[in-house]
N, CA, C and O of each residue as an XYZ file, in Angstrom:
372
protein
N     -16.846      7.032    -11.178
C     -16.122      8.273    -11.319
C     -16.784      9.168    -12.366
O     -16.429     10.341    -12.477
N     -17.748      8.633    -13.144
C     -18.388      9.429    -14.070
C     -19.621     10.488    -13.582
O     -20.243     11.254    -14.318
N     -19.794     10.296    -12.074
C     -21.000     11.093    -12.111
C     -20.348     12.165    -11.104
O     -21.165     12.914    -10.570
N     -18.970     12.349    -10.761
C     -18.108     13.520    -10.416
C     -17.734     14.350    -11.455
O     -17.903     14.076    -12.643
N     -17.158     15.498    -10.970
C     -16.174     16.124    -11.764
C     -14.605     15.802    -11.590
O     -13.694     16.481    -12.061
N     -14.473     14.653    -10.834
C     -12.692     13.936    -10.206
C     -12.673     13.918    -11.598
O     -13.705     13.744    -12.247
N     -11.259     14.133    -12.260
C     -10.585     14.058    -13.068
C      -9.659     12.907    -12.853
O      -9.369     12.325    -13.898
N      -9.053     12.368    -11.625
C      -8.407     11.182    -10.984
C      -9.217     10.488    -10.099
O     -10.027     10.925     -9.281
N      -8.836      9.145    -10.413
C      -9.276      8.325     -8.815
C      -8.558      7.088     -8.915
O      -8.009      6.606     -9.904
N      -8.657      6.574     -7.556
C      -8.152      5.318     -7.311
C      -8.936      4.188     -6.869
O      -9.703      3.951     -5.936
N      -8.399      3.478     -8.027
C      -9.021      1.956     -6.797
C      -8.613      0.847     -6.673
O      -7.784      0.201     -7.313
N      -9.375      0.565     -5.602
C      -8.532     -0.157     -4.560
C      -9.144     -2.128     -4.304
O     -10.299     -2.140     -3.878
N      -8.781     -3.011     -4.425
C      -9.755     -3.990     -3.742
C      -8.962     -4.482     -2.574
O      -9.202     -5.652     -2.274
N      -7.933     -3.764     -1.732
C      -8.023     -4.052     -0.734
C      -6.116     -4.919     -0.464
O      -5.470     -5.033      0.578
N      -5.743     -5.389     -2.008
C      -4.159     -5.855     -2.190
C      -4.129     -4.621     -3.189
O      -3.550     -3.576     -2.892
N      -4.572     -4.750     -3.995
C      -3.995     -4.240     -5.553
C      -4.707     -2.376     -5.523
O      -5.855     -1.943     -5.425
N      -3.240     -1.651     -5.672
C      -3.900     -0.360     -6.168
C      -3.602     -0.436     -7.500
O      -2.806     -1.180     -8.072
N      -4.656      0.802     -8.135
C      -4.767      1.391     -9.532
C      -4.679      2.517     -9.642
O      -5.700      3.096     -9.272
N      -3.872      3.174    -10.009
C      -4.408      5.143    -10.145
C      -5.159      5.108    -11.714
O      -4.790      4.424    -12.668
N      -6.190      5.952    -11.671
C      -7.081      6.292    -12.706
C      -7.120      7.494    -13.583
O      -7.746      8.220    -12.811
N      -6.881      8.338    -14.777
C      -7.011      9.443    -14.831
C      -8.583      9.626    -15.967
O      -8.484      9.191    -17.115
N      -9.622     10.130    -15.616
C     -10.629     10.462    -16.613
C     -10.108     10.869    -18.146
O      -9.427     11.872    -18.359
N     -10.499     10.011    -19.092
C     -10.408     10.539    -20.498
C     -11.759     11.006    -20.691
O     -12.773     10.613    -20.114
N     -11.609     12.154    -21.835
C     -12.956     13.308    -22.341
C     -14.422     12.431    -22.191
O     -15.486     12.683    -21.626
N     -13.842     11.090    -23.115
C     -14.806     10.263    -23.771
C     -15.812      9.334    -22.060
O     -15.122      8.699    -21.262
N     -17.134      9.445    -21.877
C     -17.707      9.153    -21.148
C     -17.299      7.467    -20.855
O     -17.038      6.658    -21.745
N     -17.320      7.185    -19.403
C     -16.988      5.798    -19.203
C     -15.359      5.534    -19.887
O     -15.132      4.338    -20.065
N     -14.536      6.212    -20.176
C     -13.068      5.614    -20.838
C     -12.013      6.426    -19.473
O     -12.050      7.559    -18.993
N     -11.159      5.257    -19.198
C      -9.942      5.894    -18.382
C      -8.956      5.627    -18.265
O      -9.433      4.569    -18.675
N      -7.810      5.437    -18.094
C      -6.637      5.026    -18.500
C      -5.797      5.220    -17.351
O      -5.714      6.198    -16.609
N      -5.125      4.008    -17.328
C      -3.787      3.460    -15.915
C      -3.050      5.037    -16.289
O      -3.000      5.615    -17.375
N      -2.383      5.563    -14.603
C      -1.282      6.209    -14.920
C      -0.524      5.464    -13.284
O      -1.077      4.834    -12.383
N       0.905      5.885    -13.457
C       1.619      5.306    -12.752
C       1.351      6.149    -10.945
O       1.556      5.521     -9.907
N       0.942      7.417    -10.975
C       0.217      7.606     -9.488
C      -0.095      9.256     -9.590
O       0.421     10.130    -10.287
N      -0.903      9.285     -8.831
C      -1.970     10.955     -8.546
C      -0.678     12.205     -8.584
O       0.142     12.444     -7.697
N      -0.868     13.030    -10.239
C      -0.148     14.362     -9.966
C      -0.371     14.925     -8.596
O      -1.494     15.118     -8.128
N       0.993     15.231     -7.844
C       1.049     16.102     -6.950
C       0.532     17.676     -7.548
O       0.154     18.045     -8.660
N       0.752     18.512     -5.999
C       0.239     19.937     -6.219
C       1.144     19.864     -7.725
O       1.563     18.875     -8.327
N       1.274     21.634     -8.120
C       2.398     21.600     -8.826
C       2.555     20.896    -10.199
O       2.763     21.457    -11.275
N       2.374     19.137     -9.898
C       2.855     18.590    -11.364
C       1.923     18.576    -12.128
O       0.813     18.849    -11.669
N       2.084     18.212    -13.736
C       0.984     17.443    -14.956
C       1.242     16.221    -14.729
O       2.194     15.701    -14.147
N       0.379     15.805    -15.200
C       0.068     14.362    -15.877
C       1.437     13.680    -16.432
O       1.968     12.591    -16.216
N       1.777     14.805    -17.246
C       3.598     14.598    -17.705
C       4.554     13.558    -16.746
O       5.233     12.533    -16.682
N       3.920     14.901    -15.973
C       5.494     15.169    -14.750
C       5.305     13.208    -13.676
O       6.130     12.696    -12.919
N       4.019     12.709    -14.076
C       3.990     11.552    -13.093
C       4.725     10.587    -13.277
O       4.718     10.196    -14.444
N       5.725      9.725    -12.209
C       6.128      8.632    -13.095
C       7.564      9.160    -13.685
O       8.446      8.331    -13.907
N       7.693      9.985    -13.833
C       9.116     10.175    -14.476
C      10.330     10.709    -13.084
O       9.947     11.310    -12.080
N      11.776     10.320    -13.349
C      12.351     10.229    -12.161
C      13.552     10.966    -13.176
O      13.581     10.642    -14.364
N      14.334     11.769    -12.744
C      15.809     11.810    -13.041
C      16.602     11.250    -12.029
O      16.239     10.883    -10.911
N      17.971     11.214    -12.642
C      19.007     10.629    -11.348
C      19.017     11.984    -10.650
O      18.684     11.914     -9.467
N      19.190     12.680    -10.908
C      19.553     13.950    -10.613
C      18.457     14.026     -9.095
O      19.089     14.274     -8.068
N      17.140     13.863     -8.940
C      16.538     14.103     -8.269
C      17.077     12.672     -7.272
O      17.323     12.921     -6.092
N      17.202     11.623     -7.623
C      17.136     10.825     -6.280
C      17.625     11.437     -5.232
O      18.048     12.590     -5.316
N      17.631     10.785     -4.172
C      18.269     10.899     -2.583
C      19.497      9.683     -2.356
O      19.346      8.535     -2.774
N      20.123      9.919     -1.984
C      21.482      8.598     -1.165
C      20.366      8.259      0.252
O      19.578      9.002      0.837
N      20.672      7.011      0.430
C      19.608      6.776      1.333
C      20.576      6.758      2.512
O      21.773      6.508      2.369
N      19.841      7.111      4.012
C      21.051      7.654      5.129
C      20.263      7.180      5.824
O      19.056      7.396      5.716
N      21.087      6.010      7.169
C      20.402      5.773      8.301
C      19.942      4.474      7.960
O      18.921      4.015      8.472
N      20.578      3.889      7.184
C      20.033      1.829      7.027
C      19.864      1.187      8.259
O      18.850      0.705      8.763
N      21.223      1.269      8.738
C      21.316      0.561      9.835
C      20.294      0.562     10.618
O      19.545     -0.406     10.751
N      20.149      1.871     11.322
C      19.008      2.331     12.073
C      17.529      1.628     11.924
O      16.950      1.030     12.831
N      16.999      1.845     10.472
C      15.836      1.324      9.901
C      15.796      0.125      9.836
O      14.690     -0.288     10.185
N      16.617     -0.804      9.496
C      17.006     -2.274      9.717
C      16.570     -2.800     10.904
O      15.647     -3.602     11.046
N      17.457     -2.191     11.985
C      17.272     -1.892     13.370
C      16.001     -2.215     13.986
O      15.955     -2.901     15.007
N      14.862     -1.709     13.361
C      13.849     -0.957     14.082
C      13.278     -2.481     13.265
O      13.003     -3.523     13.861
N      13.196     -2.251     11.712
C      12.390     -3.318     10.964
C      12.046     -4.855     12.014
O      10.976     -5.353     12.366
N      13.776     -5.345     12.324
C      13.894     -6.621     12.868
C      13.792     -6.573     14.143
O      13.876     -7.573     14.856
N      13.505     -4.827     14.770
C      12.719     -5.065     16.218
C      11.667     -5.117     16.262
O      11.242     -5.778     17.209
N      10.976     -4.705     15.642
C       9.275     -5.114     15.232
C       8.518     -6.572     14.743
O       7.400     -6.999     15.030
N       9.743     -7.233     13.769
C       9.293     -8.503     13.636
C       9.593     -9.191     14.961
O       8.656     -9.735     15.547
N      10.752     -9.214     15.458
C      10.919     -9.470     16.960
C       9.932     -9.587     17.988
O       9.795    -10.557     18.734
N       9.289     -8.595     17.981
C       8.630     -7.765     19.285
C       7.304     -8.600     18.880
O       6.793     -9.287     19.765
N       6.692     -8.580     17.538
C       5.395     -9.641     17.206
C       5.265    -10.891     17.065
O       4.254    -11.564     17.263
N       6.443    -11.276     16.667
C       6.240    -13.036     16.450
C       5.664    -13.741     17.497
O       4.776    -14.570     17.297
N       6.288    -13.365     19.075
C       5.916    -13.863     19.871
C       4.113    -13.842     19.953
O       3.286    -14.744     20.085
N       4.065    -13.204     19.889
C       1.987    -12.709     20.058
C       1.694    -13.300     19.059
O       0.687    -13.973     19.277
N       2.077    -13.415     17.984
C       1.622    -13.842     17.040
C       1.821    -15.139     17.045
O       0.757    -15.692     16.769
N       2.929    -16.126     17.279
C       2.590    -17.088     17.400
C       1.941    -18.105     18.254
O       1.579    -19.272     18.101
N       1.912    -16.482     20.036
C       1.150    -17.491     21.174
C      -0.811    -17.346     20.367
O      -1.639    -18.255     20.409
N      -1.077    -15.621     19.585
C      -2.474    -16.553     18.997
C      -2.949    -17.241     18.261
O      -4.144    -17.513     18.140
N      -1.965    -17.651     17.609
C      -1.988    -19.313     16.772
C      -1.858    -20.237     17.743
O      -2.799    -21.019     17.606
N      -1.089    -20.599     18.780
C      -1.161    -21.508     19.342
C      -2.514    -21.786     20.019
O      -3.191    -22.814     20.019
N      -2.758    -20.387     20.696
C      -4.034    -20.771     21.246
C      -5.532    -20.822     20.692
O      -6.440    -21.018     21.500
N      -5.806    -20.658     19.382
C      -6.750    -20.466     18.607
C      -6.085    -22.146     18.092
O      -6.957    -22.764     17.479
N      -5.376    -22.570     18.167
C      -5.342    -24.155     17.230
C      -5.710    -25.180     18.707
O      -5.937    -26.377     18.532
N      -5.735    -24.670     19.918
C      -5.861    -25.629     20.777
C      -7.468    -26.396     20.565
O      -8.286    -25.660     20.014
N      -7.934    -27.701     20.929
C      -8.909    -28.215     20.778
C      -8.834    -28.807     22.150
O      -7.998    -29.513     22.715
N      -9.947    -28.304     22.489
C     -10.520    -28.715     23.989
C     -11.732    -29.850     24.062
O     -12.806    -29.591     23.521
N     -11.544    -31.021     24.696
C     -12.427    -32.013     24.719
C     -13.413    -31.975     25.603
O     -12.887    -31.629     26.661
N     -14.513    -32.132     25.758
C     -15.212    -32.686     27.103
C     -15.776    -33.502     27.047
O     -15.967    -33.823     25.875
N     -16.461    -34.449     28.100
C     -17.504    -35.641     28.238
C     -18.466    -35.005     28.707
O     -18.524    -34.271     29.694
N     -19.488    -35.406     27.725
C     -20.740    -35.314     28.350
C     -21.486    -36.214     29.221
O     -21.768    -37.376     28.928
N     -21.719    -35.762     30.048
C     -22.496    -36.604     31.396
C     -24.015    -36.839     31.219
O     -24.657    -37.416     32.096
C-alpha cells in the first residue's frame, strides 16, 4: 500500500478480513473497524447510535428462505461425498 496514494486498504487471506488506514509515517498503519463511506471520517467509522438502528422486519420470511437453502443443498452435498468416498476395486487379468 506504500507505493499508492490509497489512504485505505484491505486485506484479505481468504477467512480473515482487516481494514487498513495509511499513517503519515512510511510503512506504519493501523486496524480501523471498516472503509469510511462517501460522506463519513475516519471518526464517523465504527460508531453506531441507538437512534440510528433499524427494528428488523420479515424474520420469518428470511428464516424461511435460510432453511430452504440448507434444505435444497444437503442433498447434493451429501450425494458428492458419497460418491467421491466410493472405492472401486478391480482385478487385474
Amino acid at each position: 500500500m506504500n507505493n499508492t496514494t490509497a489512504e485505505f486498504g484491505i486485506w484479505w487471506n481468504g477467512t480473515d478480513i482487516v481494514y487498513l488506514h495509511r499513517l503519515r509515517e512510511p510503512h506504519k498503519f493501523e486496524e480501523i473497524p471498516d472503509i469510511p463511506r462517501k460522506g463519513e471520517t475516519l471518526e464517523d467509522v465504527g460508531t453506531w447510535n441507538k437512534e440510528d438502528l433499524k427494528p428488523a422486519t420479515e424474520l420469518i420470511k428470511i428464516f424461511d428462505m435460510i432453511h430452504n437453502h440448507i434444505y435444497a443443498n444437503e442433498f447434493t452435498q451429501r450425494e458428492s461425498f458419497q460418491r467421491d468416498a466410493e472405492i472401486h476395486f478391480h482385478e487385474n487379468d
